[in-house]
MARROSE-318423 format. One line per field, with one value per atom (N, C-alpha, C, CB): residue number from 1; x, y, z. Coordinates in pm, whole numbers. Glycine has a CB too. Example, Ala and Ser with C-alpha at 12.3 -4.5 7.8 and 13.67 -1.06 7.14 Angstrom:
MARROSE-318423
resi <- c(1 / 1 / 1 / 1 / 2 / 2 / 2 / 2) $
xx <- c(1319 / 1230 / 1320 / 1131 / 1285 / 1367 / 1290 / 1408) $
yy <- c(-569 / -450 / -330 / -447 / -225 / -106 / 3 / -60) $
zz <- c(780 / 780 / 780 / 905 / 708 / 714 / 787 / 572) $
//
This chain:
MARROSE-318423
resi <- c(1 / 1 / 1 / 1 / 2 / 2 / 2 / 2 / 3 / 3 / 3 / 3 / 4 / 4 / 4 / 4 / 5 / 5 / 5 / 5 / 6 / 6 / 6 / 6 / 7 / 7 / 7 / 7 / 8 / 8 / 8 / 8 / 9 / 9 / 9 / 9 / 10 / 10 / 10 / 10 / 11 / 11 / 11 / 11 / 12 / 12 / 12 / 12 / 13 / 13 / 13 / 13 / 14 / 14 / 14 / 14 / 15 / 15 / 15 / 15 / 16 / 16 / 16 / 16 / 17 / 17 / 17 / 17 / 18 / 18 / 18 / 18 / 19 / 19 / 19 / 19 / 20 / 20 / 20 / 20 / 21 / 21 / 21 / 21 / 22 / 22 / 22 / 22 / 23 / 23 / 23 / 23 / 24 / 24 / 24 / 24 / 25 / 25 / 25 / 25 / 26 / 26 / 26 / 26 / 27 / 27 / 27 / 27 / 28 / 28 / 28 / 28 / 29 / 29 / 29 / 29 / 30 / 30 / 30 / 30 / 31 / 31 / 31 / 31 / 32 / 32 / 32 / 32 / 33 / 33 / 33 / 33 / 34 / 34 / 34 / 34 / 35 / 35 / 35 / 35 / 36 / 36 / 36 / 36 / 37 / 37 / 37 / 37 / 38 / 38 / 38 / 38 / 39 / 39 / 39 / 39 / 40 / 40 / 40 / 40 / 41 / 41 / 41 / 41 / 42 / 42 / 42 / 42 / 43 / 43 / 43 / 43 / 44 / 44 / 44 / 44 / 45 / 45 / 45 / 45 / 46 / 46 / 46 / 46 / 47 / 47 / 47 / 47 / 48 / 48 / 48 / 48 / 49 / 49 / 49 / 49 / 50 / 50 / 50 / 50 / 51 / 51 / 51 / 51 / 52 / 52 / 52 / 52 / 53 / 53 / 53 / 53 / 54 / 54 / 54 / 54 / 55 / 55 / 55 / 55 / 56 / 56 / 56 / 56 / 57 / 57 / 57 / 57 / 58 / 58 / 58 / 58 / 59 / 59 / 59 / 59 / 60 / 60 / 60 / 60 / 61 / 61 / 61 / 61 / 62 / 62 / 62 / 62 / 63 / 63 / 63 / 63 / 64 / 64 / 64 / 64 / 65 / 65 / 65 / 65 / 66 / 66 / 66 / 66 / 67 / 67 / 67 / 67 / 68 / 68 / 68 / 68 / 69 / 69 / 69 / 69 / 70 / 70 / 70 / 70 / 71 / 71 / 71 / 71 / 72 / 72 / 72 / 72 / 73 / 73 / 73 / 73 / 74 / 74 / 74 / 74 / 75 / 75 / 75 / 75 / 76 / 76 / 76 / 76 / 77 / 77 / 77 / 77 / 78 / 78 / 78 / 78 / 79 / 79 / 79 / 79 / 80 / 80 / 80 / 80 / 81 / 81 / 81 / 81 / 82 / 82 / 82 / 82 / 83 / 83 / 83 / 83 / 84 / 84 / 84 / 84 / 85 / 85 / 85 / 85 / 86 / 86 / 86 / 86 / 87 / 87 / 87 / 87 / 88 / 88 / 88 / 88 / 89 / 89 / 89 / 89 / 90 / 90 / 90 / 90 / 91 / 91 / 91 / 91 / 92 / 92 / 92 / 92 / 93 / 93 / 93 / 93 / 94 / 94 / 94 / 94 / 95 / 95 / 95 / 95 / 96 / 96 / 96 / 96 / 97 / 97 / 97 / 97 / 98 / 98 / 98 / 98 / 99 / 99 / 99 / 99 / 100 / 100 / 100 / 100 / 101 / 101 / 101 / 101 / 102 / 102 / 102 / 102 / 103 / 103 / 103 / 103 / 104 / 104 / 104 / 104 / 105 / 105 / 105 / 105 / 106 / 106 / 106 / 106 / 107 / 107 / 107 / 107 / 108 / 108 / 108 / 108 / 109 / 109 / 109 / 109 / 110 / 110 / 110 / 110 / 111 / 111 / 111 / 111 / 112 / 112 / 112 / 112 / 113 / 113 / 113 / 113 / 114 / 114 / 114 / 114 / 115 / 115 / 115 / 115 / 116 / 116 / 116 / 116 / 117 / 117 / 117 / 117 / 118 / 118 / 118 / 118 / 119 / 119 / 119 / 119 / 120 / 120 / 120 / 120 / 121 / 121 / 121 / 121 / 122 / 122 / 122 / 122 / 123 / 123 / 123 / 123 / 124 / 124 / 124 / 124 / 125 / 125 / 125 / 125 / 126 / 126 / 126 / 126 / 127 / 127 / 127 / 127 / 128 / 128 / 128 / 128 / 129 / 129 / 129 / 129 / 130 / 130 / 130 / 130 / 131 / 131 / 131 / 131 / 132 / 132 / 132 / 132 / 133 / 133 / 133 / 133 / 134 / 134 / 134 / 134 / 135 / 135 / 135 / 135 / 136 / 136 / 136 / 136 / 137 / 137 / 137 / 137 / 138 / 138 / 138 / 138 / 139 / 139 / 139 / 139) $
xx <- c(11469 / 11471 / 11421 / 11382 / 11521 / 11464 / 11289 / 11635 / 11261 / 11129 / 11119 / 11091 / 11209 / 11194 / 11236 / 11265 / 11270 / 11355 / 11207 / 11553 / 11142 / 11045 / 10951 / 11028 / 10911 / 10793 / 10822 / 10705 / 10977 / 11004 / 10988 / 11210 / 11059 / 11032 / 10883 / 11144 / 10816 / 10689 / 10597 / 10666 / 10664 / 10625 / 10665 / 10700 / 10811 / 10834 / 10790 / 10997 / 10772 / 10659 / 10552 / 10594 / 10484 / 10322 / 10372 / 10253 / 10455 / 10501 / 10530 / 10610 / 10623 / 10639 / 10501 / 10757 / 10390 / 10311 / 10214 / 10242 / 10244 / 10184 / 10093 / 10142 / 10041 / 9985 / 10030 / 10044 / 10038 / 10115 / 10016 / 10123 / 9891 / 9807 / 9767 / 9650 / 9771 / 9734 / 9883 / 9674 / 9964 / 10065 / 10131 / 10171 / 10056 / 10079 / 9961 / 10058 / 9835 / 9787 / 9818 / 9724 / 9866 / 9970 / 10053 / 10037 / 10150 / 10250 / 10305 / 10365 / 10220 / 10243 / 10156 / 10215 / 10256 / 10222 / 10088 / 10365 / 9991 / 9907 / 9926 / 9779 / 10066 / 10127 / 10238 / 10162 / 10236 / 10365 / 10405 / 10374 / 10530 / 10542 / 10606 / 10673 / 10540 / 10630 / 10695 / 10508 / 10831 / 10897 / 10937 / 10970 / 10930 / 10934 / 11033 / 10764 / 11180 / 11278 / 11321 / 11215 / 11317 / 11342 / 11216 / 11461 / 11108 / 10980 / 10893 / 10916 / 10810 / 10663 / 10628 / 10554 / 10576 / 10505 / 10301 / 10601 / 10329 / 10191 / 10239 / 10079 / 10160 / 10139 / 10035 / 10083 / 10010 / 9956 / 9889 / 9868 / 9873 / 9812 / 9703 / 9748 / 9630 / 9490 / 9570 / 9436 / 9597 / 9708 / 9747 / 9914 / 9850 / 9975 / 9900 / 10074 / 9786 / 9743 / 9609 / 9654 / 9584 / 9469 / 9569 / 9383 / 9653 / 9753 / 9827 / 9863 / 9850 / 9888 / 9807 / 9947 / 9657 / 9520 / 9464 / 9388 / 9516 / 9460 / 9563 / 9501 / 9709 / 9816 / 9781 / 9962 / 9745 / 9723 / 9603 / 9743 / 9523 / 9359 / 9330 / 9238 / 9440 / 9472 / 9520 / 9612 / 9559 / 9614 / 9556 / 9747 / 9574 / 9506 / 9577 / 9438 / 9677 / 9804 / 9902 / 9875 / 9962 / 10065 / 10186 / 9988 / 10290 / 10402 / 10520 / 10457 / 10573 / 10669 / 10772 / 10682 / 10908 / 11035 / 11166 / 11039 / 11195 / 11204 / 11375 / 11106 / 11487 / 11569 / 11697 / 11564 / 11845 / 11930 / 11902 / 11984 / 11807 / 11735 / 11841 / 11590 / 11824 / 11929 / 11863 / 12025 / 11881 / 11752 / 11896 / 11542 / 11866 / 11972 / 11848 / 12055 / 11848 / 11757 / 11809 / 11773 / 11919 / 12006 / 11911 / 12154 / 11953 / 11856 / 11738 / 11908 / 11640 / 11553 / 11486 / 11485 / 11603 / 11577 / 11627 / 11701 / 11544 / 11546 / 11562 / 11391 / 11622 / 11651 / 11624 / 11811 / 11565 / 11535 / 11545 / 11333 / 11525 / 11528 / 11406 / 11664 / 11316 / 11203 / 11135 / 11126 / 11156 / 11106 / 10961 / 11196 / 10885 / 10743 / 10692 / 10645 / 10598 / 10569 / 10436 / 10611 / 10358 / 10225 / 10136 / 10221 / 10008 / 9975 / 9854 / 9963 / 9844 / 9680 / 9619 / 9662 / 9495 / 9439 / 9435 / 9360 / 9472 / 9507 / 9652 / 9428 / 9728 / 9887 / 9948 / 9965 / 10070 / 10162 / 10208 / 10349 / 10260 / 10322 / 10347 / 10475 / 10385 / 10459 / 10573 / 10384 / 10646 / 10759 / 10822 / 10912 / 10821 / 10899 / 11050 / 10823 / 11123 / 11244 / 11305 / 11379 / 11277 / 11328 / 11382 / 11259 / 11414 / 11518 / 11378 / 11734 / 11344 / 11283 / 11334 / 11198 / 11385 / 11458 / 11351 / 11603 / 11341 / 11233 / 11291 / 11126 / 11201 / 11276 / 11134 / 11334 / 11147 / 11039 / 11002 / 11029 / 10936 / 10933 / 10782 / 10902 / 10801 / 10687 / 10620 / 10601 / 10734 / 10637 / 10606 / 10474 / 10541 / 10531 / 10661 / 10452 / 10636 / 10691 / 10674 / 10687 / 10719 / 10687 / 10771 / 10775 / 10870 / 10901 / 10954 / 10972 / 10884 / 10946 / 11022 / 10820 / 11098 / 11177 / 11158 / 11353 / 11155 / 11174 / 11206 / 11084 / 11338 / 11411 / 11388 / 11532 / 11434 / 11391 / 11486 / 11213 / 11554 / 11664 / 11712 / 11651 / 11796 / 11969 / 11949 / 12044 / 11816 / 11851 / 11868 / 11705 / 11818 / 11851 / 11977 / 11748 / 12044 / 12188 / 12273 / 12218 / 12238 / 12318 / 12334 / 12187 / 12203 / 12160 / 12267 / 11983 / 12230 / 12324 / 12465 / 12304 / 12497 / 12665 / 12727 / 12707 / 12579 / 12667 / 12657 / 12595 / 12622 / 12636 / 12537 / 12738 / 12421 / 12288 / 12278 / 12130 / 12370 / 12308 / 12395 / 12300 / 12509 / 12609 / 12540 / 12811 / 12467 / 12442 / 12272 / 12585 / 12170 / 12045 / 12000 / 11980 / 12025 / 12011 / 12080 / 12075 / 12186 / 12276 / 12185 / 12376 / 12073 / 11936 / 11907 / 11757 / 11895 / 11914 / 12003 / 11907 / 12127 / 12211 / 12206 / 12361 / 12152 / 12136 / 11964 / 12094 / 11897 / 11800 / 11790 / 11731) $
yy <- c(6540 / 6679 / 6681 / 6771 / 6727 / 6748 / 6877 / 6837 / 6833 / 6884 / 7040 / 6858 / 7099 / 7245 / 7287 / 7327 / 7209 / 7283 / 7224 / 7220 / 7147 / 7170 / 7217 / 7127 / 7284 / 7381 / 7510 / 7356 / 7519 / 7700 / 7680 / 7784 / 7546 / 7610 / 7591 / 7536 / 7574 / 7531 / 7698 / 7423 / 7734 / 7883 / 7984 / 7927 / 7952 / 8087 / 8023 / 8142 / 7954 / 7911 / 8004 / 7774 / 7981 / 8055 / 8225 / 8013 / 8272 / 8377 / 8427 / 8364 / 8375 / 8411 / 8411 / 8327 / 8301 / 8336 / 8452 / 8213 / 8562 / 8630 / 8614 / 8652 / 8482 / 8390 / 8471 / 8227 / 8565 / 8643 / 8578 / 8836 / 8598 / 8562 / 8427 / 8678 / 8330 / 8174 / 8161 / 8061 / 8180 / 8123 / 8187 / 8112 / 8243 / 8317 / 8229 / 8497 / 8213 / 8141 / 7967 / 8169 / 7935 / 7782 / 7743 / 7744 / 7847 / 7837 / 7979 / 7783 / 8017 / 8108 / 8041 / 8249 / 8059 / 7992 / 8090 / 7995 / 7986 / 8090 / 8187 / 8024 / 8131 / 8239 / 8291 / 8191 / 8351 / 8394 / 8492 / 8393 / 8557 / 8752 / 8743 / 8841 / 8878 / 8919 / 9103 / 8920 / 9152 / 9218 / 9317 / 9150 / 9472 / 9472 / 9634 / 9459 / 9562 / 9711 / 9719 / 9847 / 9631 / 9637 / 9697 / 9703 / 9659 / 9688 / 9584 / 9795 / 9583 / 9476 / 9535 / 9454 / 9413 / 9468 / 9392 / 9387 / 9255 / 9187 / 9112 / 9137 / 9050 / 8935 / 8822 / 8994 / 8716 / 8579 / 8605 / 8506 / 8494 / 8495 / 8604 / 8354 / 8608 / 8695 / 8845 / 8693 / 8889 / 9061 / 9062 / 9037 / 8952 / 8951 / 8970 / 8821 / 8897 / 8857 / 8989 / 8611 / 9024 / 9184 / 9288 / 9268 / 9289 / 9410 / 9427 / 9411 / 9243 / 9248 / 9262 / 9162 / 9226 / 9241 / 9398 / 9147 / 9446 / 9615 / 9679 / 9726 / 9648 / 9676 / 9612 / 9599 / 9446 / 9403 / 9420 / 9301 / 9457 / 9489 / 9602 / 9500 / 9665 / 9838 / 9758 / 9980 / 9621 / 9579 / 9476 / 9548 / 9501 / 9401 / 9304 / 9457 / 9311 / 9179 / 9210 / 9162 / 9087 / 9081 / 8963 / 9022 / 9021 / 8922 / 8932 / 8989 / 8823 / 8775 / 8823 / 8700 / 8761 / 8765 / 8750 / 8924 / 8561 / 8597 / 8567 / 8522 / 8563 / 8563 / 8520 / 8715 / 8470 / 8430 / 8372 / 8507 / 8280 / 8212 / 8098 / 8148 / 8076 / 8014 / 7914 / 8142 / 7812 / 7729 / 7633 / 7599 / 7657 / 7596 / 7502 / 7757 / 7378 / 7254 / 7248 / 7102 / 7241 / 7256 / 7323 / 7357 / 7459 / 7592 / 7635 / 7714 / 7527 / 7597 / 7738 / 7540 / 7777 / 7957 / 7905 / 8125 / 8014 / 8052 / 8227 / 7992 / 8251 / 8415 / 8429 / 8474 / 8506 / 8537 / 8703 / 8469 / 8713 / 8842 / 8848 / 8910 / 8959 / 8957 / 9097 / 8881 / 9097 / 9187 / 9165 / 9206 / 9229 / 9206 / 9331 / 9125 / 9265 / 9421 / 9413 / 9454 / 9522 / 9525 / 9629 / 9588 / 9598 / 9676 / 9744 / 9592 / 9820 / 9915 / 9933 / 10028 / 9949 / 10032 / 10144 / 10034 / 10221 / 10414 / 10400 / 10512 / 10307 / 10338 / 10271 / 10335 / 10315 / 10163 / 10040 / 10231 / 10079 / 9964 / 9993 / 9940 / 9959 / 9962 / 9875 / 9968 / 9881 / 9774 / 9752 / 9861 / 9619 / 9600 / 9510 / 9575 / 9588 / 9497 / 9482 / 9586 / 9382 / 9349 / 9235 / 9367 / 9200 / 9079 / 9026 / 9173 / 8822 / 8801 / 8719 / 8777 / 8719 / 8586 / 8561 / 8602 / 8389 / 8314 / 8228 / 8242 / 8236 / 8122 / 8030 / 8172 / 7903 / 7779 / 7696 / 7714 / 7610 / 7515 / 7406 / 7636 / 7281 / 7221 / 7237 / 7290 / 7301 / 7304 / 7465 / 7201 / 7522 / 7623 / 7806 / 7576 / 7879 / 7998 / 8094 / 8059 / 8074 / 8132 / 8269 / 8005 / 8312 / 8463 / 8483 / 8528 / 8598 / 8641 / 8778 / 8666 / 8802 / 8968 / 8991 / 8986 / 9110 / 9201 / 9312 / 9216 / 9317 / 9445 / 9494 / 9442 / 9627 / 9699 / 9814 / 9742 / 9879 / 10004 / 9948 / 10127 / 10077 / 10089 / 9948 / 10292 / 9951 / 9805 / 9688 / 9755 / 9678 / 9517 / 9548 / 9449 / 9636 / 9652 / 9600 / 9803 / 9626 / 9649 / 9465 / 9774 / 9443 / 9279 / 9166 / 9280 / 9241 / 9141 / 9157 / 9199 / 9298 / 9287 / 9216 / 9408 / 9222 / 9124 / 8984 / 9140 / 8919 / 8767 / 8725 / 8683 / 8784 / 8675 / 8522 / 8765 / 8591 / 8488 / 8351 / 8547 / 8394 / 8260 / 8207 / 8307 / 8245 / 8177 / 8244 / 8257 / 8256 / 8281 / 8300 / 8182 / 8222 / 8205 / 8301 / 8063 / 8402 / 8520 / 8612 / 8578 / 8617 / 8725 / 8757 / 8622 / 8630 / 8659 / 8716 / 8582 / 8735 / 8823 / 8930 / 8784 / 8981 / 9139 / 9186 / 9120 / 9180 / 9223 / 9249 / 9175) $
zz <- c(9171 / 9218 / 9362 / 9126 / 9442 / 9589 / 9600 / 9686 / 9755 / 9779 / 9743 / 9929 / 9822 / 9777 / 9645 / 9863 / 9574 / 9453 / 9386 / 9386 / 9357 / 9320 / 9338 / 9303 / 9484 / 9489 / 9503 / 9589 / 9510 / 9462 / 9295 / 9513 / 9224 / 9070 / 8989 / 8969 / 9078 / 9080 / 9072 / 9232 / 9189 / 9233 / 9126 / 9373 / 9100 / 8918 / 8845 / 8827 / 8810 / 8703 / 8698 / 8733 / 8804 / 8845 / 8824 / 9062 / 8861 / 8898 / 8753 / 9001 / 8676 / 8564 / 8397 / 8562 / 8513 / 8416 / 8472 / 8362 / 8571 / 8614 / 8747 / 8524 / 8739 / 8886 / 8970 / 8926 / 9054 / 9175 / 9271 / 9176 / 9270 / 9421 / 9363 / 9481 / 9263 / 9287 / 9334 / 9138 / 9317 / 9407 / 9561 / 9315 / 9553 / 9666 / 9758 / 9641 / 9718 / 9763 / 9826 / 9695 / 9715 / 9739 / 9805 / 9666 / 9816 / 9916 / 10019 / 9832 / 10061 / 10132 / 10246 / 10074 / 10387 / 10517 / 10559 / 10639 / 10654 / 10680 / 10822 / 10678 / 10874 / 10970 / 10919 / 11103 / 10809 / 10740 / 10757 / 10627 / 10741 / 10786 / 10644 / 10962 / 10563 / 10449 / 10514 / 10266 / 10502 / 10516 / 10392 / 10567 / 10357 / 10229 / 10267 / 10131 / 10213 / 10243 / 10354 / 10234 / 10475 / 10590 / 10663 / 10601 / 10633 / 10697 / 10693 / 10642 / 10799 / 10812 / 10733 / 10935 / 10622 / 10516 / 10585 / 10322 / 10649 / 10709 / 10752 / 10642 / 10829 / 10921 / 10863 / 11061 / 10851 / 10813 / 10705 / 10913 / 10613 / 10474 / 10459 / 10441 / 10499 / 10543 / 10482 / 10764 / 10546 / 10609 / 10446 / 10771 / 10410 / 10309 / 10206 / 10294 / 10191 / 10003 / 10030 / 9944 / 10156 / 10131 / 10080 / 10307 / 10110 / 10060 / 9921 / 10148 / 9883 / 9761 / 9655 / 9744 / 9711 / 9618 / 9601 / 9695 / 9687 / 9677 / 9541 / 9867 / 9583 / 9480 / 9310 / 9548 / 9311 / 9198 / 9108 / 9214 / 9191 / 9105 / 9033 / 9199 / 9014 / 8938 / 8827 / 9018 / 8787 / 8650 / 8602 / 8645 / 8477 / 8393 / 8328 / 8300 / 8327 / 8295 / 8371 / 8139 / 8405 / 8501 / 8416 / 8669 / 8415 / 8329 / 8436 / 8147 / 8446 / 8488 / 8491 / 8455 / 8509 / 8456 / 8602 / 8362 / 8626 / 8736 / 8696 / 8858 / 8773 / 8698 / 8849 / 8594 / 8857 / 8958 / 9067 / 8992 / 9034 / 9136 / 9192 / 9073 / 9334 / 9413 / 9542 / 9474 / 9515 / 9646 / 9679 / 9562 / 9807 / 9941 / 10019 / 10077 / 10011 / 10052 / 10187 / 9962 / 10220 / 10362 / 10461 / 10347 / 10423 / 10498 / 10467 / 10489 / 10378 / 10306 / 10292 / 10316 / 10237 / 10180 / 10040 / 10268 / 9984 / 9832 / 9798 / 9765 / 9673 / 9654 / 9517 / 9688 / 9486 / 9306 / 9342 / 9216 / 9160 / 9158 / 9067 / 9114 / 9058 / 8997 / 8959 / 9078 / 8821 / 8749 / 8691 / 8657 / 8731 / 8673 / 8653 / 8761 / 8512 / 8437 / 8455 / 8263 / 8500 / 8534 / 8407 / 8701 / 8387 / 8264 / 8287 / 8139 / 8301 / 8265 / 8180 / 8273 / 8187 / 8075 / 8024 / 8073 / 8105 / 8132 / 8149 / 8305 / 8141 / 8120 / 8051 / 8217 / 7986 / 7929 / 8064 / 7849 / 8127 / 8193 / 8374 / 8105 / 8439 / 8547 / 8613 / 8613 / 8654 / 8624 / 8813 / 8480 / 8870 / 8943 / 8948 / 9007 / 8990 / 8985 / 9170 / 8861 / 9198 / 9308 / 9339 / 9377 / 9457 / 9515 / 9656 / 9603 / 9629 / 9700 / 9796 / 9653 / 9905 / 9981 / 10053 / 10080 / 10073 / 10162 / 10235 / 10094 / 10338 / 10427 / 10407 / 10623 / 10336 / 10397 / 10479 / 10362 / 10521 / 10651 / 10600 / 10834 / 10597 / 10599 / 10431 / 10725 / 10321 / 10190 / 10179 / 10213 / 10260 / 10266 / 10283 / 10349 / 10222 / 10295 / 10419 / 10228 / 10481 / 10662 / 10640 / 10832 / 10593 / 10569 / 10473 / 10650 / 10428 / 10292 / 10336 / 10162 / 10283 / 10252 / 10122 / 10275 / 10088 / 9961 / 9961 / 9893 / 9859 / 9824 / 9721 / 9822 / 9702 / 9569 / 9602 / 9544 / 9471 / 9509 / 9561 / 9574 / 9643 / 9676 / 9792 / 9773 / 9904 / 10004 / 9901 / 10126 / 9775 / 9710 / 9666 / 9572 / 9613 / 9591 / 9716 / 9562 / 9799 / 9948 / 10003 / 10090 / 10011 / 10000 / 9894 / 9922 / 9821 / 9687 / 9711 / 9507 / 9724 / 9789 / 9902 / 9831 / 9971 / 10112 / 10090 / 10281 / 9955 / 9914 / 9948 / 9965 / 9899 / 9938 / 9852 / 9893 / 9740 / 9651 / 9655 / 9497 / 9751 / 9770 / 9917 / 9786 / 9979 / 10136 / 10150 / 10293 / 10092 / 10110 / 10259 / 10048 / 10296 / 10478 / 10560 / 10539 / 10481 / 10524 / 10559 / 10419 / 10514 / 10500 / 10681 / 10402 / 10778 / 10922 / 11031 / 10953 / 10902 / 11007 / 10941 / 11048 / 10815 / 10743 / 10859 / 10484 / 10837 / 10888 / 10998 / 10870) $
//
């Protein structure tokens, strides 16, 4: 198994067992930009995992479910789609379904995008999932 195809399936692994910030921790660059909808979502590990920790600490289980995953070793970008169900104590559930494309370098992820709604519809129509690396001329 080539390098990236084992540390992206390394990464849904973690992901699907809920792990969101140990793997986020692992392979997320520490000059990384994550993008979310066609917006700066942060700037370097620091920025990325304070924002995702403010969002994740409202739940008490986090489950997986990652699903059309596509890793191009060529261009090292990868694309999943990822539904994760988040749980409270004061609620039944909360549910994300989105589209993650990454670009890697060195082991690590240096940019992430994420879609959700009508932009991940829009994304998926223009063939992300046949050319991952297409993600630089959509944005």
């Amino acid at each position: 198994m080539a390098a990236l195809q084992a540390l992206v399936k390394k990464q849904i692994e973690m992901l699907n067992k809920g792990q969101v910030l140990e793997a986020f921790d692992l392979y997320f660059a520490e000059y990384g930009v994550m993008h979310s909808n066609g917006k700066l979502f942060g700037t370097g590990r620091a920025e990325c995992r304070r924002k995702q920790e403010i969002f994740l600490e409202n739940f008490c289980h986090v489950r997986g479910e990652i699903s059309d995953l596509v890793i191009d070793e060529k261009s090292e970008f990868c694309v999943f789609r990822n539904t994760l169900a988040f749980e409270r104590t004061t609620e039944k559930h909360h549910e994300i379904n989105g589209l993650h494309v990454q670009m890697w370098a060195g082991g690590e992820i240096v940019i992430e995008w994420y879609f959700s709604g009508d932009l991940m519809e829009e994304v998926i129509a223009a063939g992300i999932f046949s050319d991952p690396a297409h993600i630089l001329e959509l944005v």
